[in-house]
C-alpha positions as CSV (number, residue, x, y, z in Angstrom):
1,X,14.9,9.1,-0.7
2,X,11.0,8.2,-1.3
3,X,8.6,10.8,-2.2
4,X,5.3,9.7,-0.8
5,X,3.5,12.6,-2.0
6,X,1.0,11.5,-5.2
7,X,-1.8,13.5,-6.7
8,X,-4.6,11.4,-5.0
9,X,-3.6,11.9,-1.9
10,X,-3.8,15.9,-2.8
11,X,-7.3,15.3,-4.4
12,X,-8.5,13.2,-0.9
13,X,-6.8,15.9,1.4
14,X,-6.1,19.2,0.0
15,X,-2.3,20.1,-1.4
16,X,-1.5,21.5,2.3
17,X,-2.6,18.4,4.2
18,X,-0.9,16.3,1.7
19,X,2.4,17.6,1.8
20,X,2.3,17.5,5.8
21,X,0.9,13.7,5.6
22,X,3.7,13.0,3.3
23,X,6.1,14.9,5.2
24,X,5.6,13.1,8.3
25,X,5.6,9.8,6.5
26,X,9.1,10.6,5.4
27,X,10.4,11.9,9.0
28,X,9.2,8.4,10.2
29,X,10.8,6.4,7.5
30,X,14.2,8.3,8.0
31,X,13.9,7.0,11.3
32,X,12.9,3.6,10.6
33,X,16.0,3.5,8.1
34,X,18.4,5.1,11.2
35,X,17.3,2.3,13.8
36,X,17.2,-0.7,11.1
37,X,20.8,0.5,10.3
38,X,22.0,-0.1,13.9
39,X,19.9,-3.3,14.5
40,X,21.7,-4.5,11.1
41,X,25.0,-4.0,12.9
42,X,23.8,-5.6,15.9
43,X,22.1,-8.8,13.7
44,X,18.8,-8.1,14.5
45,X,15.4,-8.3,12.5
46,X,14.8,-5.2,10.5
47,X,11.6,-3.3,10.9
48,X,9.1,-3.2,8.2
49,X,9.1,0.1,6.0
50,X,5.8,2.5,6.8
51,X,3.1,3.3,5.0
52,X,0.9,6.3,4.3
53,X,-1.8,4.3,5.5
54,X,0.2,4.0,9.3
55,X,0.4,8.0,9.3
56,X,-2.9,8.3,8.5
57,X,-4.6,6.0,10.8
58,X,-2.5,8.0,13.9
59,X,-3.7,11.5,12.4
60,X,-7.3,10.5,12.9
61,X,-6.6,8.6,16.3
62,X,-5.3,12.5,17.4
63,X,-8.1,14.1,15.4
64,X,-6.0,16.0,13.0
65,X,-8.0,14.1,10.7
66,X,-11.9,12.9,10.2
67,X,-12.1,9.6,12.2
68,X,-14.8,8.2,9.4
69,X,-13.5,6.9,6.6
70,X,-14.6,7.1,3.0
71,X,-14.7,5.3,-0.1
72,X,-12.3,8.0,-1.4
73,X,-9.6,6.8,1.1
74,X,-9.4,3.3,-0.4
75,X,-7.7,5.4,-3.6
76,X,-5.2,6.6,-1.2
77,X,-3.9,4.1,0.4
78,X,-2.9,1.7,-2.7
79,X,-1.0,4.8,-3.6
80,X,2.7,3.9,-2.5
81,X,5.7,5.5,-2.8
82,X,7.1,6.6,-5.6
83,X,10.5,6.8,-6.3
């Protein structure tokens, strides 16, 4: 299982925000990995793996987050997954 929780995402967010962001990333990825397991069976193409980035461009689409962005958020997203 990734973690895709890193400390500069808890410096650009706040811990709380963090963990949800990275939360929600994993929820989709378990999903990603559920339907790529059937569309293996089925010999289809796989879907790509998600990003933190992909969570947090939809969070500021529903205005959970700020829709600018900052220079701070270019240190986020070349934060991948760890693990």
């Amino acid at each position: 299982m990734k973690s895709y929780f890193d400390k500069a995402l808890a410096e650009r967010y706040g811990y709380g925000l963090a963990v949800f962001i990275a939360a929600e990333t994993s929820d989709l990825q378990r999903i990603i990995d559920r339907t790529n397991a059937r569309r293996e069976l089925d010999g289809r193409t796989l879907l790509e793996n998600v990003m933190i980035e992909d969570v947090i461009s939809v969070m500021r689409k529903r205005g959970m987050l700020p829709a600018q962005r900052s220079e701070d958020d270019s240190n986020v997203t070349d934060a991948g997954a760890a693990g």
